[in-house]
MARLUMGU-83179 format. One record per residue: chain; x, z, y of N, C-alpha, C in turn. Coordinates in nm, 2 decimals, always signed. Layout:
BEGIN
(A; (X; Z; Y); (X; Z; Y); (X; Z; Y))
...
//
This chain:
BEGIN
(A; (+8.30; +8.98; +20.25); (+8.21; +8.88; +20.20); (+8.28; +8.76; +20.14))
(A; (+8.23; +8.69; +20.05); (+8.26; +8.61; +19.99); (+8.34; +8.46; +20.10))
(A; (+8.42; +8.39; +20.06); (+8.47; +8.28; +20.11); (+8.32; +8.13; +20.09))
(A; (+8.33; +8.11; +20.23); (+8.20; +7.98; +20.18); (+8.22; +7.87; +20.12))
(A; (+8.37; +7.84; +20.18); (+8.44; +7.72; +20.11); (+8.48; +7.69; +20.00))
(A; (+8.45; +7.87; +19.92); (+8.50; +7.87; +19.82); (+8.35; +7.88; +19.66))
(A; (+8.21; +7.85; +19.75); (+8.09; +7.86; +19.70); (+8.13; +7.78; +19.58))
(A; (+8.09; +7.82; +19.45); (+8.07; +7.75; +19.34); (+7.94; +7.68; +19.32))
(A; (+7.98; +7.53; +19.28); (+7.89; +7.46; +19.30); (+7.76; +7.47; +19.21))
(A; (+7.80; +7.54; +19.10); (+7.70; +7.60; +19.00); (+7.57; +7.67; +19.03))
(A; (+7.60; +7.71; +19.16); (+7.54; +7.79; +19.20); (+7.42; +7.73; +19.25))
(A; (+7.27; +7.79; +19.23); (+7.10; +7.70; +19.29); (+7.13; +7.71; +19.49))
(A; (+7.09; +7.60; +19.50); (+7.07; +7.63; +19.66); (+7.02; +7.71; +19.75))
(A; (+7.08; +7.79; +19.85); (+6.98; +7.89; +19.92); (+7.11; +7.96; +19.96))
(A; (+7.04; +8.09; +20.02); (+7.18; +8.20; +20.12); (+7.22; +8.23; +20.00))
(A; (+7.23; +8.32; +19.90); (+7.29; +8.40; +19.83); (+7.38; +8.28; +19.76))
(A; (+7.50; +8.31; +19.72); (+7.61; +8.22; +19.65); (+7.74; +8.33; +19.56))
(A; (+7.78; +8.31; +19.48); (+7.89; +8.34; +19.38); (+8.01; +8.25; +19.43))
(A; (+8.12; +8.28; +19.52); (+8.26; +8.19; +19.47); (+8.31; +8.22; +19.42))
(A; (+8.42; +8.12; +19.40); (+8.55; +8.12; +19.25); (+8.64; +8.25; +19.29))
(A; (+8.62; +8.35; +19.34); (+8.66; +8.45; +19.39); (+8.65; +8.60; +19.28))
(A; (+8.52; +8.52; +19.21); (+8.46; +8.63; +19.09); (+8.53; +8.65; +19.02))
(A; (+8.55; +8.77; +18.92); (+8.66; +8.80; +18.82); (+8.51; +8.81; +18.71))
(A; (+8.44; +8.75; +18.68); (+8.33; +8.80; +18.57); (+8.32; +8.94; +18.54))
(A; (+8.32; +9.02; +18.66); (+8.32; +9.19; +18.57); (+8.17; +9.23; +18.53))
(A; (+8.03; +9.13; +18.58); (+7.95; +9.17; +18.53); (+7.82; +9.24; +18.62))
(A; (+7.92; +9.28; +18.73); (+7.82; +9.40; +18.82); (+7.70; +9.36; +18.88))
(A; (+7.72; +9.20; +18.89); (+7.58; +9.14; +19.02); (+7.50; +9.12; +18.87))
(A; (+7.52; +9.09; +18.77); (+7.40; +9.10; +18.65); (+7.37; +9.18; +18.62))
(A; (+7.40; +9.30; +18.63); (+7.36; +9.45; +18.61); (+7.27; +9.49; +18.69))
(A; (+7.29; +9.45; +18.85); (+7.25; +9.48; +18.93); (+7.08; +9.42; +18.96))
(A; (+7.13; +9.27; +18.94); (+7.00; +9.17; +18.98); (+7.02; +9.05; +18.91))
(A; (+6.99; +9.14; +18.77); (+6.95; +8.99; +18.68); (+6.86; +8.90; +18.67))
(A; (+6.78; +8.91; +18.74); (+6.67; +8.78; +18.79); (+6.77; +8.67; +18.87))
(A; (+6.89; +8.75; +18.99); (+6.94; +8.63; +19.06); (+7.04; +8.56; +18.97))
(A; (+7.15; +8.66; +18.94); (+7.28; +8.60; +18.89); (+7.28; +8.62; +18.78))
(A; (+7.35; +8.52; +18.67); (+7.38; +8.52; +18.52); (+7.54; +8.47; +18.52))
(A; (+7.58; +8.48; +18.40); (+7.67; +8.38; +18.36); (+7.69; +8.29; +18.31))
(A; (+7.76; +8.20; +18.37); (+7.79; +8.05; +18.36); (+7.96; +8.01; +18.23))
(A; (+7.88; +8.00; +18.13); (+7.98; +8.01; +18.01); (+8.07; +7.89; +18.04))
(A; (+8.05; +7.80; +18.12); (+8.11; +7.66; +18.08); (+8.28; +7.75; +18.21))
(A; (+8.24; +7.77; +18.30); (+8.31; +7.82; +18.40); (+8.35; +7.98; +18.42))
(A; (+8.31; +8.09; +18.32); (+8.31; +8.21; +18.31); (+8.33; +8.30; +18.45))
(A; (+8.22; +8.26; +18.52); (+8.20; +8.32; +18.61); (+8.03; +8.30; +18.60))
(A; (+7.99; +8.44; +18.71); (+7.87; +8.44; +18.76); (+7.86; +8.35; +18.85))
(A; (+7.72; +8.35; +18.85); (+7.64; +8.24; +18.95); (+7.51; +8.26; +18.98))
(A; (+7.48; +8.21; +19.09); (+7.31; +8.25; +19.12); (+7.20; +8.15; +19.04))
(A; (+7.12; +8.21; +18.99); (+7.06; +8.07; +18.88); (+6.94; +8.04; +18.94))
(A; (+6.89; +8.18; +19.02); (+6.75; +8.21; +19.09); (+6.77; +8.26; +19.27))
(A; (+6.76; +8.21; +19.31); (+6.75; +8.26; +19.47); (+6.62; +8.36; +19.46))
(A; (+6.68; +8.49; +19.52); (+6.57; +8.58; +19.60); (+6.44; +8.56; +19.63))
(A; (+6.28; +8.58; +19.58); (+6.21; +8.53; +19.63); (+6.11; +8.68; +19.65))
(A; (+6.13; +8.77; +19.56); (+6.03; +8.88; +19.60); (+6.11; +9.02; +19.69))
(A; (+6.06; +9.11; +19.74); (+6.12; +9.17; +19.79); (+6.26; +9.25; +19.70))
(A; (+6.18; +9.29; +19.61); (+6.31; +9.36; +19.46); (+6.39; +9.29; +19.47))
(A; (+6.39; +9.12; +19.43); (+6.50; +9.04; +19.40); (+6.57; +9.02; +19.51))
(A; (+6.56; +9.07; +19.64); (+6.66; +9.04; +19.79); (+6.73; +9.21; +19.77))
(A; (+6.65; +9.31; +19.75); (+6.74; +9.40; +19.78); (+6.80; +9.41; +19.64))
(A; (+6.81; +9.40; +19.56); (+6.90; +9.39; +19.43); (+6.96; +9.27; +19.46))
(A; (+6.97; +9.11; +19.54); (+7.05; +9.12; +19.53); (+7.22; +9.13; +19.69))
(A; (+7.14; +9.23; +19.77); (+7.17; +9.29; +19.86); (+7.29; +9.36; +19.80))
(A; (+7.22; +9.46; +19.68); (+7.27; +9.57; +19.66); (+7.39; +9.51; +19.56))
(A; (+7.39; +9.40; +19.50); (+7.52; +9.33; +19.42); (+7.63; +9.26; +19.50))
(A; (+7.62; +9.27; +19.61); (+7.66; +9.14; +19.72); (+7.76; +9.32; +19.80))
(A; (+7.66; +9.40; +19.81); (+7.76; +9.53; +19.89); (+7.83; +9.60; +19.75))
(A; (+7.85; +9.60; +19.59); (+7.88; +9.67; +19.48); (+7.97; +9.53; +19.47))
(A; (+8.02; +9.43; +19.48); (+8.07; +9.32; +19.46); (+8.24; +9.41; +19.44))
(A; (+8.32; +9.43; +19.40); (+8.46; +9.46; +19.41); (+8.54; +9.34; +19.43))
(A; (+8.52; +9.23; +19.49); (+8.61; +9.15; +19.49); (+8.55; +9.06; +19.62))
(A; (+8.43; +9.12; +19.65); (+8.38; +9.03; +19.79); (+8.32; +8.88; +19.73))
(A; (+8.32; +8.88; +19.60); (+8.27; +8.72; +19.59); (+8.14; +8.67; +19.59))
(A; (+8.07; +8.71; +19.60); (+7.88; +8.71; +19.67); (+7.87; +8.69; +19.79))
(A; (+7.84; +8.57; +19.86); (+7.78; +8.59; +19.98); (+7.66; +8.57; +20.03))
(A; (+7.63; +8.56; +20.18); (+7.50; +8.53; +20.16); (+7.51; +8.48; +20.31))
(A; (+7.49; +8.35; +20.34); (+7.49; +8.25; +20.44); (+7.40; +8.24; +20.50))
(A; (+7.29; +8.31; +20.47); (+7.13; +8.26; +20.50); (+7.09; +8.19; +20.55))
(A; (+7.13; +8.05; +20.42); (+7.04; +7.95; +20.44); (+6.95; +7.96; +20.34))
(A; (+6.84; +7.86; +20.36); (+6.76; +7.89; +20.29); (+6.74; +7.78; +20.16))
(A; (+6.64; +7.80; +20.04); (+6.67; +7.67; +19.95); (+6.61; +7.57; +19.99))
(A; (+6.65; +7.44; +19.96); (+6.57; +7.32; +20.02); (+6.47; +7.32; +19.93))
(A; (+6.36; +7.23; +20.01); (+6.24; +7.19; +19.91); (+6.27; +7.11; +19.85))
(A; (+6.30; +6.99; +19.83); (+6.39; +6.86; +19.75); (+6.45; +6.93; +19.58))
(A; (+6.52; +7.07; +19.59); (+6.60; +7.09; +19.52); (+6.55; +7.20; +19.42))
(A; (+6.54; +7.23; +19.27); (+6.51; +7.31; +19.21); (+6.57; +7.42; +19.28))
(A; (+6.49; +7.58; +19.28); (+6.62; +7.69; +19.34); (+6.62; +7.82; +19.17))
(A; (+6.57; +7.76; +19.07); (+6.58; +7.83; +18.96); (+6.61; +7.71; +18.84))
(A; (+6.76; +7.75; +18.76); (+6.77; +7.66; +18.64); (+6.76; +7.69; +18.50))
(A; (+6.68; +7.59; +18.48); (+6.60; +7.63; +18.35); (+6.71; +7.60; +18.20))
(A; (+6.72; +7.68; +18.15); (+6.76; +7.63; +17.97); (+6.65; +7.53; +17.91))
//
C-alpha cells in the first residue's frame, strides 16, 4: 500500500489517496475513472472524487489492489464537511 507521508497533496480529502510513488501508467483511470484522473501540472494521478456509491469504492478497491507500484492508498478517513471532496474544471 501506498506511503501516507508520501500522499500527494493534489489529491481531494478522504481515505483513498495517490502518492508521489505513481509512475502515471494509467491503470487506477482505467479502472475508476470517476475517482482518479490526471494531474498535468504534476504528471501523476490523483483522486479528484472520493468514493461515494457503491461501484465507485469497489472500482476504486479494485485500482488500489491492480496498483503495480503500491501507490494508492486508502487510510480510511473520511472527507471533511468544510472541504470540497470533488474538483471541478
Amino acid at each position: 500500500m501506498a506511503t501516507l507521508n508520501m500522499r500527494l497533496p493534489e489529491n481531494v480529502p478522504g481515505a483513498f489517496y495517490v502518492s508521489s510513488e505513481c509512475i502515471d501508467c494509467d491503470q487506477c483511470r482505467e479502472t475508476a475513472p470517476a475517482v482518479f484522473r490526471r494531474q498535468e501540472e504534476i504528471s501523476f494521478s490523483i483522486v479528484f472524487h472520493q468514493p461515494v456509491t457503491d461501484l465507485e469504492r469497489q472500482e476504486a478497491e479494485q485500482a488500489l489492489k491492480g496498483c503495480p507500484v503500491d501507490a494508492i492508498g486508502n487510510d480510511g478517513g473520511v472527507p471533511s464537511p468544510n472541504k470540497p471532496t470533488v474538483i471541478l474544471d
